[in-house]
C-alpha positions as CSV (number, residue, x, y, z in Angstrom):
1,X,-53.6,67.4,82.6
2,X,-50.6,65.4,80.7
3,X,-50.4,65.1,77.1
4,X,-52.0,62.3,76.0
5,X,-53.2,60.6,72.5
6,X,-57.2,60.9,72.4
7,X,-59.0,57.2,72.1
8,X,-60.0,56.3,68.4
9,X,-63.7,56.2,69.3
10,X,-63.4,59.6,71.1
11,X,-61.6,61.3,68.0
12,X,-64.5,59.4,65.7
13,X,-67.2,61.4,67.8
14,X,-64.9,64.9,67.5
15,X,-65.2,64.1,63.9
16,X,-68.6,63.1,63.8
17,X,-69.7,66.4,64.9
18,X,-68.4,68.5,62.3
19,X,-69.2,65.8,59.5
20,X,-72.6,64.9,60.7
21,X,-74.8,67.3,62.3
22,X,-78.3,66.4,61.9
23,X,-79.9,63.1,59.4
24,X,-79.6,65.0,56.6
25,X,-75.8,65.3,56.9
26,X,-75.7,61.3,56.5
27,X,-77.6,61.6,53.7
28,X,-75.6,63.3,52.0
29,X,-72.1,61.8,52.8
30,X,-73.6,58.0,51.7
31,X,-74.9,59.7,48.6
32,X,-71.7,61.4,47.5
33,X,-69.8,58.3,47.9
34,X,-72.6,56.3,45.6
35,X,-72.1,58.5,43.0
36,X,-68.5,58.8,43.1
37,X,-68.7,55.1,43.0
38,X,-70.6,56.0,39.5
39,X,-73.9,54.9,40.6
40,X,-76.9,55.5,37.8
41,X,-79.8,54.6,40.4
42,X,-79.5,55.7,44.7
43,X,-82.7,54.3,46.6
44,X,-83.0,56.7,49.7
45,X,-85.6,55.3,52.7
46,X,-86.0,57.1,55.4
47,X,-87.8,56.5,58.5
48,X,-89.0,58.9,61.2
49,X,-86.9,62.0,60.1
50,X,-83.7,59.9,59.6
51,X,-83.7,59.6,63.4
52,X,-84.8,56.0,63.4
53,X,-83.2,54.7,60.7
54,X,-81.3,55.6,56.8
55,X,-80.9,53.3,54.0
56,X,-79.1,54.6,50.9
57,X,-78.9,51.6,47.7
58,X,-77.0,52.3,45.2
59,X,-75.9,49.9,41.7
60,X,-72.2,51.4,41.7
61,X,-68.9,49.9,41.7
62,X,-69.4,48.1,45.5
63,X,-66.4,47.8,47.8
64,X,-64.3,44.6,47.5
65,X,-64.8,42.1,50.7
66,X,-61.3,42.9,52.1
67,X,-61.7,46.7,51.7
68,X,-64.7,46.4,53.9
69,X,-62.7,47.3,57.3
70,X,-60.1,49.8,56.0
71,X,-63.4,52.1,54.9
72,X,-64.7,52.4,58.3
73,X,-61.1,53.5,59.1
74,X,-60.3,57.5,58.9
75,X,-58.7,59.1,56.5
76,X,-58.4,56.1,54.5
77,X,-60.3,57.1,50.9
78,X,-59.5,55.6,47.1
79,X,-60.2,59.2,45.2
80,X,-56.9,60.4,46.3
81,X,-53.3,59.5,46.6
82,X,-51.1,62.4,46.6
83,X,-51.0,66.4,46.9
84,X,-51.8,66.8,43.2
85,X,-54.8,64.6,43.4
86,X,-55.5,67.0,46.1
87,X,-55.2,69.8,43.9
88,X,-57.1,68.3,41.3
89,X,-60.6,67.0,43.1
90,X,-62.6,65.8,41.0
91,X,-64.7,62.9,43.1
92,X,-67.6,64.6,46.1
93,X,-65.6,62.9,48.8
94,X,-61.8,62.8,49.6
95,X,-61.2,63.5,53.0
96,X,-62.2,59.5,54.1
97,X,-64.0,61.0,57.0
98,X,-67.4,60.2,56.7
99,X,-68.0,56.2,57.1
100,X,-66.2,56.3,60.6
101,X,-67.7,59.2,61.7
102,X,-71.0,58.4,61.0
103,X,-70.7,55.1,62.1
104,X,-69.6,56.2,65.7
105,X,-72.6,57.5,66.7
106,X,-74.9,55.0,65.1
107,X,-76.0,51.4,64.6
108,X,-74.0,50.9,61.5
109,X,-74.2,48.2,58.7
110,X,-72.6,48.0,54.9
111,X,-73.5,45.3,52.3
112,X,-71.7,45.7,49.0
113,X,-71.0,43.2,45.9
114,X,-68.1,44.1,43.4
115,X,-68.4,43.2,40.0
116,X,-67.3,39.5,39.6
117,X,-66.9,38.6,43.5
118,X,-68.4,35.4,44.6
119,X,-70.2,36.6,47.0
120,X,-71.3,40.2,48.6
121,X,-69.9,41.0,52.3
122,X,-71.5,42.4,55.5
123,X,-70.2,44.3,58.0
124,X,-71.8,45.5,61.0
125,X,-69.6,48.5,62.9
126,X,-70.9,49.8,66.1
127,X,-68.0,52.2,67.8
128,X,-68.4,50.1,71.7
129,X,-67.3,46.7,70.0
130,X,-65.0,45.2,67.3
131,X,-66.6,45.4,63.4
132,X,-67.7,42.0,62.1
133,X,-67.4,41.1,58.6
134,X,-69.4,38.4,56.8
135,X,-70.7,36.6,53.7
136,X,-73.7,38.4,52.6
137,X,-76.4,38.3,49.8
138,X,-76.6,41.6,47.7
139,X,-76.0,42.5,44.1
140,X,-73.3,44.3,43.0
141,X,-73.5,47.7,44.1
142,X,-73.8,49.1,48.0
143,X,-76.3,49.6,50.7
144,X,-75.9,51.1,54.3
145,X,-78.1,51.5,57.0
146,X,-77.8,53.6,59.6
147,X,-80.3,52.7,62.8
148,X,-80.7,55.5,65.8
149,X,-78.4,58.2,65.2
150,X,-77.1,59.9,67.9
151,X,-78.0,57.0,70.4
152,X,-74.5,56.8,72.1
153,X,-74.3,60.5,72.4
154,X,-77.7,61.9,74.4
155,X,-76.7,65.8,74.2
156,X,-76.2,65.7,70.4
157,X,-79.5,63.7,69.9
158,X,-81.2,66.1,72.3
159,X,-80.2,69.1,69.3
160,X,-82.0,67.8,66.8
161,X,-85.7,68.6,65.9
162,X,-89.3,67.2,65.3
163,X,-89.4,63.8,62.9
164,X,-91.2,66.3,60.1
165,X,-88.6,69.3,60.5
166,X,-85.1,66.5,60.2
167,X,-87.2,65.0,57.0
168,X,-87.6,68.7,55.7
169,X,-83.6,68.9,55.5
170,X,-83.5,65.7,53.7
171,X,-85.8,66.8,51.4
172,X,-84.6,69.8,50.5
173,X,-81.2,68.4,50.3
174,X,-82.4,64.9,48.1
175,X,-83.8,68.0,45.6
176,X,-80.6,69.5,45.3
177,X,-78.9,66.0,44.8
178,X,-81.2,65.3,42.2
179,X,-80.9,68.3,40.1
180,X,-77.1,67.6,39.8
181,X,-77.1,64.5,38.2
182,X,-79.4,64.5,35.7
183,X,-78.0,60.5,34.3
184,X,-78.8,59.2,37.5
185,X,-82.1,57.8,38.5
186,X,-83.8,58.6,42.5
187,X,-85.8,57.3,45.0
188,X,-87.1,58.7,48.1
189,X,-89.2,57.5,50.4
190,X,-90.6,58.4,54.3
191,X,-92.1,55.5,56.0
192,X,-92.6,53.4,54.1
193,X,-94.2,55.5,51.5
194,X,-92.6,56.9,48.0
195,X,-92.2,60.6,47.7
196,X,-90.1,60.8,44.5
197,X,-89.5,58.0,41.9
198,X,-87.0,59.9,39.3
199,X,-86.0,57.9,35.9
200,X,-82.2,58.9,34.5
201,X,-83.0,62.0,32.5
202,X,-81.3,61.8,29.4
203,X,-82.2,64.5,26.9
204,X,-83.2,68.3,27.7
205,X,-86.9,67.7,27.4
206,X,-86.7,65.2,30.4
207,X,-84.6,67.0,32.2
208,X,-87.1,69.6,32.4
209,X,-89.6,67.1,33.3
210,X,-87.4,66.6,36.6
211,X,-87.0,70.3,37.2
212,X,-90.8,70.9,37.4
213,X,-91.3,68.0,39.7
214,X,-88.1,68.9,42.6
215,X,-88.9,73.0,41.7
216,X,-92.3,73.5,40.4
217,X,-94.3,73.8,37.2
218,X,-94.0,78.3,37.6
219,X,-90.2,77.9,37.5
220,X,-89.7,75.9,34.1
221,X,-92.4,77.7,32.3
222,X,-90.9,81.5,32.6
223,X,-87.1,79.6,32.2
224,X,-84.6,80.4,29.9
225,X,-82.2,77.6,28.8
226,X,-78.4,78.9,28.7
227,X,-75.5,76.8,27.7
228,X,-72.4,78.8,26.7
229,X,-68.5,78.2,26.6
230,X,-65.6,80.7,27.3
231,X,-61.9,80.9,28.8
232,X,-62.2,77.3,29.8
233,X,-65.4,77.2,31.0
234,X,-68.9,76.5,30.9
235,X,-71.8,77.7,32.0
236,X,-75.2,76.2,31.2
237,X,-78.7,75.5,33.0
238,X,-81.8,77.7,33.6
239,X,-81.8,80.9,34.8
240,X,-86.0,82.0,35.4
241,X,-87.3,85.0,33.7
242,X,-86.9,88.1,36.1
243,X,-90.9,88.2,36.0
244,X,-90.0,85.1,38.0
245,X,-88.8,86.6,41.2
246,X,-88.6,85.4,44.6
247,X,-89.1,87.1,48.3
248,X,-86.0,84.4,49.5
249,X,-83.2,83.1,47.7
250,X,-84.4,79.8,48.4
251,X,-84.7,78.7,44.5
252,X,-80.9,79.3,43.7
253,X,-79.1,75.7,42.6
254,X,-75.1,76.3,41.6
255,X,-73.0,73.3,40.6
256,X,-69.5,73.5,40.3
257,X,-67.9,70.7,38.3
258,X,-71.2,68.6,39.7
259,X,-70.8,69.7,43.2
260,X,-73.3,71.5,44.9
261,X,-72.0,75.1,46.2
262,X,-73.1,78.4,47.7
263,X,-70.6,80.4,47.1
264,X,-70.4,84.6,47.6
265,X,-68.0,85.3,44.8
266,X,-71.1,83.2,42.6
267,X,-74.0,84.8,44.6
268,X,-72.6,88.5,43.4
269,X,-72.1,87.4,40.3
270,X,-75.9,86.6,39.7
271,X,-76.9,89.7,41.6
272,X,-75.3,91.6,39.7
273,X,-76.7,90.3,36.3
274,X,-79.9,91.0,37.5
275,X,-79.2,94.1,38.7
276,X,-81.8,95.9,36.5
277,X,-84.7,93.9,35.9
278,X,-85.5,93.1,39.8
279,X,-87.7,94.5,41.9
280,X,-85.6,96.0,44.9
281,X,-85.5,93.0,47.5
282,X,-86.6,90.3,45.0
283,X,-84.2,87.2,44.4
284,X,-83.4,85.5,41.1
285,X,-84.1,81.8,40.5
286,X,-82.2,79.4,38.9
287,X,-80.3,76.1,38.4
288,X,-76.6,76.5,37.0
289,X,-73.9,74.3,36.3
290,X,-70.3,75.5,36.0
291,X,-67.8,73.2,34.5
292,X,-63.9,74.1,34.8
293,X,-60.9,72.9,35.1
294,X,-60.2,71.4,38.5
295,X,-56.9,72.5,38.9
296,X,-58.3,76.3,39.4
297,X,-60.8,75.8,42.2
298,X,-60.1,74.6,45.6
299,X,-63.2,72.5,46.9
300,X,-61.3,72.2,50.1
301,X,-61.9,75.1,51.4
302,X,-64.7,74.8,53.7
303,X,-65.4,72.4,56.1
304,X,-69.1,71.2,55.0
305,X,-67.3,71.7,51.1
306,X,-70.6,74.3,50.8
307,X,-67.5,77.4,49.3
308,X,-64.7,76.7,47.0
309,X,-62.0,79.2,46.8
310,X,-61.0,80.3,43.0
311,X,-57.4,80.7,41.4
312,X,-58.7,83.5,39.6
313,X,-62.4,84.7,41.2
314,X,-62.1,87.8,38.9
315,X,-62.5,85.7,35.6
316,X,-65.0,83.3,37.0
317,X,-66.8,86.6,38.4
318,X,-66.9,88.3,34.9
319,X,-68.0,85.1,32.7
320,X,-70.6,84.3,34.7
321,X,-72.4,87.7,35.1
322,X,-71.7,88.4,31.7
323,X,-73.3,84.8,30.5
324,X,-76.4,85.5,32.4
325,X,-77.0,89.4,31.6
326,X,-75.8,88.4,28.0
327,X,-78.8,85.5,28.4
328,X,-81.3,87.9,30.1
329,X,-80.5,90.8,27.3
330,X,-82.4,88.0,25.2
331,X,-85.9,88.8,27.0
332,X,-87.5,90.3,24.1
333,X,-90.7,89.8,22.0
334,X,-89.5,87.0,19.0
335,X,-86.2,86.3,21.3
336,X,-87.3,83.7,23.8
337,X,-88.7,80.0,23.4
338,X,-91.2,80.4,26.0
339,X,-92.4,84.3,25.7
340,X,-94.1,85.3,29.2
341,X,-97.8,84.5,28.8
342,X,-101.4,84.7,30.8
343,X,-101.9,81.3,30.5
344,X,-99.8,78.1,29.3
345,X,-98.2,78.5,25.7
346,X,-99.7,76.9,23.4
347,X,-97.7,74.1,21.6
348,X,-97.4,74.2,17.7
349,X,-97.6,78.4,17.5
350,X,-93.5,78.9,17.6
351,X,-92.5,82.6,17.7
352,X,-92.1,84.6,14.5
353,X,-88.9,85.1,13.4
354,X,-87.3,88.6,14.9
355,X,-87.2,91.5,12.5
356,X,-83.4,93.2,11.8
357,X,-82.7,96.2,13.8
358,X,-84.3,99.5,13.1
359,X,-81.6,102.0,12.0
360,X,-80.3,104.5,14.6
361,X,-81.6,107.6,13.1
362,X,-84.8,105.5,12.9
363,X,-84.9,104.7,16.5
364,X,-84.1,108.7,17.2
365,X,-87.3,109.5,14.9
366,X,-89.4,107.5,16.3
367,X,-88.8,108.1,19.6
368,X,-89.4,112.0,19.0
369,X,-92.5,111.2,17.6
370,X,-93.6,109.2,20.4
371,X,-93.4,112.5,22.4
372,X,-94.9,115.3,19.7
373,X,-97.9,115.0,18.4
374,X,-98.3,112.7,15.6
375,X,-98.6,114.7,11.9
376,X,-99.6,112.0,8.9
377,X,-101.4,110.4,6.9
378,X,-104.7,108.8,8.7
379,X,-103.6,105.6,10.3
380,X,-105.9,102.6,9.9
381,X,-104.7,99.0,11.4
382,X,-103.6,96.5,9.4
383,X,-105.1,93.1,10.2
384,X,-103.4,91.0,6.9
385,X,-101.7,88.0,9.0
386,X,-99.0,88.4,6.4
387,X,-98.3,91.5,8.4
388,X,-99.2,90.0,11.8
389,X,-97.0,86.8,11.5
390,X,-94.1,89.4,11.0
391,X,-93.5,90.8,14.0
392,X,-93.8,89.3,17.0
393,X,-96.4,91.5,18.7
394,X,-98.3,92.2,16.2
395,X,-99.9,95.0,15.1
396,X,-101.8,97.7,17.4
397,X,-105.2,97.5,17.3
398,X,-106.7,99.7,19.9
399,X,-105.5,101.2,23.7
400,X,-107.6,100.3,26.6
401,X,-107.9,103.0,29.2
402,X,-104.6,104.8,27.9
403,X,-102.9,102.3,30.0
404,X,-102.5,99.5,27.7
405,X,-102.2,98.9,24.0
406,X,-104.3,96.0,22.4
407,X,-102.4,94.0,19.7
408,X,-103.4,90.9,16.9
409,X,-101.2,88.8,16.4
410,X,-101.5,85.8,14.0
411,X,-101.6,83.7,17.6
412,X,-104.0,85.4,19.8
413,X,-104.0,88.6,21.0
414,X,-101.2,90.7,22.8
415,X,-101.5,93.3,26.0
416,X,-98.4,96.1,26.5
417,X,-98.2,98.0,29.5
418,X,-97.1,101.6,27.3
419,X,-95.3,102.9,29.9
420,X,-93.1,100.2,31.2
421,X,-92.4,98.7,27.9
422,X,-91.5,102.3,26.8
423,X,-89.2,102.8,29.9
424,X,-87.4,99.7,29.2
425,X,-86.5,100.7,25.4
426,X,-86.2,104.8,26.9
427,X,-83.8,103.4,29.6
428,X,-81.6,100.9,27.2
429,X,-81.0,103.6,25.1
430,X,-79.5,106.0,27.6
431,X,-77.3,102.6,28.7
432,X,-76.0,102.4,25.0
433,X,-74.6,105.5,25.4
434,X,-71.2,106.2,26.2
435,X,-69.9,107.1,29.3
436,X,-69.8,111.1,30.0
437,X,-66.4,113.0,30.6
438,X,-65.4,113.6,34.1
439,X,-66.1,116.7,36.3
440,X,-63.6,118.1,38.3
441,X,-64.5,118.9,41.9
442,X,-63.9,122.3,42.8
443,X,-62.9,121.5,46.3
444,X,-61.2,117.5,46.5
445,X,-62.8,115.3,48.8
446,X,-60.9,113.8,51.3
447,X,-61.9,110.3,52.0
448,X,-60.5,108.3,55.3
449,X,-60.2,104.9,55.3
450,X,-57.4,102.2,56.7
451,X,-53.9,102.0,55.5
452,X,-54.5,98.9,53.8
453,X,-57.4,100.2,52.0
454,X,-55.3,103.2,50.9
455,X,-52.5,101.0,49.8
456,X,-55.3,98.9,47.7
457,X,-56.6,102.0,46.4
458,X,-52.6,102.7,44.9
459,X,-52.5,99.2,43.6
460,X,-55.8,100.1,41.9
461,X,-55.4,103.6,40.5
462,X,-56.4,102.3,36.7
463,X,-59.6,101.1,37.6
464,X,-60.6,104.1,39.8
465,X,-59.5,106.2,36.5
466,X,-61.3,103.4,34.5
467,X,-64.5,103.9,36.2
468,X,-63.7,108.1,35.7
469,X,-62.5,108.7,39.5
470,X,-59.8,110.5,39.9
471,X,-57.7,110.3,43.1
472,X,-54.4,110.5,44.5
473,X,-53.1,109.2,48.4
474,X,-53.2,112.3,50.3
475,X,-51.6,110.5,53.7
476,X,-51.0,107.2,55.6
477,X,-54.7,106.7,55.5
478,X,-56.6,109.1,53.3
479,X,-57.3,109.8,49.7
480,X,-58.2,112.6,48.2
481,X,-60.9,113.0,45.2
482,X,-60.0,115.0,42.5
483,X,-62.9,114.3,40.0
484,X,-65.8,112.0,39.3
485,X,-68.0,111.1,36.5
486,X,-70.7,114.1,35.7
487,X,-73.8,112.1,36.1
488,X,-72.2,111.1,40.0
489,X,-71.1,114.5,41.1
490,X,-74.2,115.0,43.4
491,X,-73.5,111.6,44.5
492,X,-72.0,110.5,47.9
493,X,-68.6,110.8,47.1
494,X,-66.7,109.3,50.2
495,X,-69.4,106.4,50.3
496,X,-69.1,105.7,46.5
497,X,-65.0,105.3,46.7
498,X,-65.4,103.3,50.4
499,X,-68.2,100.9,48.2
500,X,-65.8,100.6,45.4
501,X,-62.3,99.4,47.8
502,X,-64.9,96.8,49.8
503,X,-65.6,95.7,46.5
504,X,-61.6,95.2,45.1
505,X,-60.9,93.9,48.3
506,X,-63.5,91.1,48.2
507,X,-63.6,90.7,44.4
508,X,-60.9,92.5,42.3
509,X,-62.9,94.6,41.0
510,X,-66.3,96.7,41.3
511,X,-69.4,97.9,39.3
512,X,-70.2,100.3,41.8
513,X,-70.1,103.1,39.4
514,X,-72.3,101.8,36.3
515,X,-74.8,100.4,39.3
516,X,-75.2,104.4,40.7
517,X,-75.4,105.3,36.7
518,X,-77.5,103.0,36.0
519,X,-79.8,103.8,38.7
520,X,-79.9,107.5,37.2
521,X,-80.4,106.1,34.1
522,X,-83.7,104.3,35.4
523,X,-85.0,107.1,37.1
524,X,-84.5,109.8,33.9
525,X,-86.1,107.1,31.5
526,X,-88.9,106.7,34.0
527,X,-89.6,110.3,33.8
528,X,-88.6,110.6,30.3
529,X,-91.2,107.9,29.1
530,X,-94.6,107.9,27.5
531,X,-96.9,108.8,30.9
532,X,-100.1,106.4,31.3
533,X,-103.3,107.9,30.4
534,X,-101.9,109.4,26.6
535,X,-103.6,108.9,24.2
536,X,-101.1,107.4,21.2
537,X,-102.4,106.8,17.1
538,X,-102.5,104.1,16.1
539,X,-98.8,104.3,14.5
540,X,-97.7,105.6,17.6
541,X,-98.5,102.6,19.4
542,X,-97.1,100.5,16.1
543,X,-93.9,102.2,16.4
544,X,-93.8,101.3,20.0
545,X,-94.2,97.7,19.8
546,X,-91.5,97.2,17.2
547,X,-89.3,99.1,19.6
548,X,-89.9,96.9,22.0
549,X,-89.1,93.7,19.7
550,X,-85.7,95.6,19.3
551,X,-85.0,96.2,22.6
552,X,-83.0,94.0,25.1
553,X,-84.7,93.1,28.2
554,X,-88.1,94.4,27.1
555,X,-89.8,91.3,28.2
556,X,-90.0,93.7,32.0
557,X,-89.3,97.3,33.0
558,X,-86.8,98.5,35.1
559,X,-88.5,97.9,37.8
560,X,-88.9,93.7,37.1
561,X,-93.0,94.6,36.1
562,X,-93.8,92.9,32.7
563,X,-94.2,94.5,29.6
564,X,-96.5,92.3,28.1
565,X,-98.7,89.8,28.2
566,X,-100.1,87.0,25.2
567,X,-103.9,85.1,25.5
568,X,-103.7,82.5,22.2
569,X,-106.6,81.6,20.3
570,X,-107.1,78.0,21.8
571,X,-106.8,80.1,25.2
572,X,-109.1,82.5,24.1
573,X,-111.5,79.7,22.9
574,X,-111.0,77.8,26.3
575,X,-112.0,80.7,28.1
576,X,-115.3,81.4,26.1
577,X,-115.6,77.2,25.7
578,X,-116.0,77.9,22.0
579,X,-115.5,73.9,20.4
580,X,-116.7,72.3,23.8
């Protein structure tokens, strides 16, 4: 066939493939323009699935009368004029795509007022005919409907699934939408009947009101608040307590500068700040919003805009890991807002104020005693609440099948699993410590990999000394391993280095080496910990729980188990209707 220039309404349809895939895709295209039109209220109706008909309102800026026809034309946008506007997104849409496309496979209309026009205009765009524009009555702000999607193109239309599947998607994606813009208020509704009504949300309190109703009541009760500034950045949200786990990472919300984003460099960087407090195959929850400068993230890296590409991923990496383990190290008795508990927390019974750190040689003396028999003075408990209402578990009163210690606590009463709040604080310790000297390898292992991961390995000879590896490029494509950290030299050594260069190559850098130490760690502080079924004094249990009020992360073991557990009094009273 001859070269030849592709009909408008064809190219349209090309377009409208990648742009719009299924109802939900038009959703979110008419959305992102409303609120890059800085729209504080979008009205979403729906009707069977989106496959009958969409209807996004919004009360933003509108589009002037004699705009009308240059927006349904491609490419044609008002967020961006040049290449550094390009470089520098900071509106959802840019690419003036997605009022064309999706009005080339639908029944399309737009009705929109501008602030101090006469009168609102009408157009009415179907891709078969000429688009009509007219007087119209509307306030200022926009409205489209979109009627049978898909109807000039069968074998798209045949793709897409059941009414109650294609509303599923729109769901999911209105959620995601309305946790990003917290100033805006939301409507959604299916046939005719209201599924979410969402006021602007203007202070924190309300904002968690929003995040219980689009992600549940379980999420914001075991949620931790973060909101911290660094190197240009910040990072703030809710990460949920790692007690707070999930079998899919289908509770995981990142915002980048407002836009919504699942991004790998992101993904790792929240894996690995969880590293130790998940059970193995368990996902983290949270909602996080990253602001930074737009001039170091590319948002136009992706078609769908779902990955941005970073100037420097490294740095973005480290804060954000570092943020959240730094927010996570917090989970501690007397550390947290909302300490994990059986029940709600009572309102009005804030958390006692966290004691100062127990000496060093302290922390060494008690932890001997915790594994020799204790020589003393008779222990009695002490139930003064001036005593109780200074620490934040309390003081021991009893251990309940030499499983769990019983404590009082000016609030209620508080459970401890002994062995997995003591191979929390056994395991931090061995963390604290630095790391060991290397071990040379009485026989170098040779490692074989490609040239260009040899040649990355050269680039990266400080960090493999760094993380105490010590190598040297034996030949085109092999390296040979001279020595390794002591607590890795039963390790796979030729796995370990292969993990580390896939690491470097995707991220710049690797925690390979503190993950396989740290997973020593875990296992010697499981065995090194109080066993179940010992009988501890009275002081012996005392001098565990105000380890544990010392120790980061104590809130779970190693293992993502809780330590702990708190009844109140009014929860207590509820349960034996004392008052009713």
């Amino acid at each position: 066939m001859p070269i030849f220039e592709l009909p408008s309404a064809l190219v349209n349809q090309i377009a409208a493939g990648e742009v719009v895939e299924r109802p939900a895709s038009v959703v979110k295209e008419l959305v992102e323009n409303s609120l890059d039109a800085a729209a504080t209220s979008i009205e979403i109706d729906i009707e069977a699935g989106g496959l009958r008909r969409i209807r996004v309102r919004d009360n933003g800026t509108g589009i002037a009368a004699d705009e009308l026809l240059m927006a349904m034309a491609r490419h044609a946008t008002s967020k961006i004029a040049t290449l550094e506007d390009l470089e520098s997104v900071r509106s959802l849409g840019f690419r003036g795509e997605a009022l064309p496309s999706i009005g080339s496979v639908s029944r399309f209309r737009l009705v929109s007022a501008t602030a101090g026009a006469s009168a609102a205009a009408e157009l009415q765009y179907d891709a078969s005919a000429t688009p009509l524009v007219s007087p119209a009555a509307h306030p200022v702000g926009t409205t489209i409907e979109v009627e049978d999607l898909f109807f000039n193109v069968p074998a798209r239309r045949k793709f897409l699934r059941t009414e109650k599947t294609e509303f599923g998607h729109i769901d999911k994606l209105f959620r995601r939408l309305a946790l990003s813009r917290f100033d805006v208020g939301w409507k959604l509704s299916h046939n005719r009947r209201e599924i979410f009504n969402l006021p602007a949300a203007a202070d924190r309190h309300a904002q968690e009101r929003r995040l219980a109703r689009l992600v549940g009541d379980g999420f914001i009760t075991s949620a931790l608040h973060i909101d911290h500034a660094a190197a240009g950045m910040r990072l703030n949200g809710w990460i949920a307590a790692p007690t707070f786990s999930r079998s899919q990472p289908d509770l995981q919300y990142f915002y980048i500068n407002g836009r919504s984003v699942q991004d790998k460099v992101l993904r790792h960087a929240l894996r690995h700040a969880y590293r130790d407090v998940l059970f193995h195959g368990r996902h983290p929850a949270y909602v996080l919003f990253l602001e930074m400068e737009p001039t170091t993230v590319d948002v136009n890296a992706h078609p769908a805009k779902l990955e941005v590409r970073f100037r420097d991923s490294r740095s973005v990496h480290g804060f954000v890991s570092s943020t959240v383990e730094q927010a996570l190290a917090s989970t501690q008795p007397g550390e947290r807002e909302h300490a994990p508990t059986l029940l709600s927390e009572s309102p009005g019974h804030p958390a006692p104020p966290r004691q100062g750190a127990l000496a060093v040689q302290q922390q060494l003396e008690t932890y001997r005693k915790l594994h020799e028999p204790w020589s003393g003075v008779a222990e009695q408990p002490d139930t003064g609440l001036d005593d109780q209402t200074a620490h934040p578990l309390g003081t021991a009163i009893a251990q309940l099948h030499g499983i769990y210690i019983l404590a009082q606590t000016a609030e209620g009463l508080v459970m401890v699993d002994m062995h997995a709040a003591h191979e929390r604080i056994v395991y931090e310790q061995l963390k604290s410590q630095p790391l060991p000297a290397t071990q040379p390898l009485l026989v170098p292992v040779v490692v074989n990999v490609s040239e260009s991961e040899a040649n990355l390995a050269e680039r990266h000879g400080e960090t493999f000394s760094g993380l105490g590896i010590g190598l040297d490029r034996s030949g085109p494509s092999s390296l040979s391993v001279r020595e390794v950290p002591v607590q890795l030299q039963q390790a796979d050594v030729a796995q370990l280095v292969r993990d580390v260069l896939a690491d470097l190559d995707e991220h710049g850098h690797s925690h390979r080496i503190e993950d396989h130490r740290d997973h020593l760690l875990a296992t010697m502080a499981c065995h090194g910990s109080v066993r179940a079924h010992r009988q501890l004094t009275i002081t012996e249990m005392n001098a565990l729980l105000r380890q544990m009020e010392q120790t980061p992360r104590a809130d779970q073991c190693n293992h993502g188990r809780p330590t702990w557990l708190k009844l109140s009094l009014p929860e207590l009273d509820r349960l034996f209707l004392r008052g009713q």
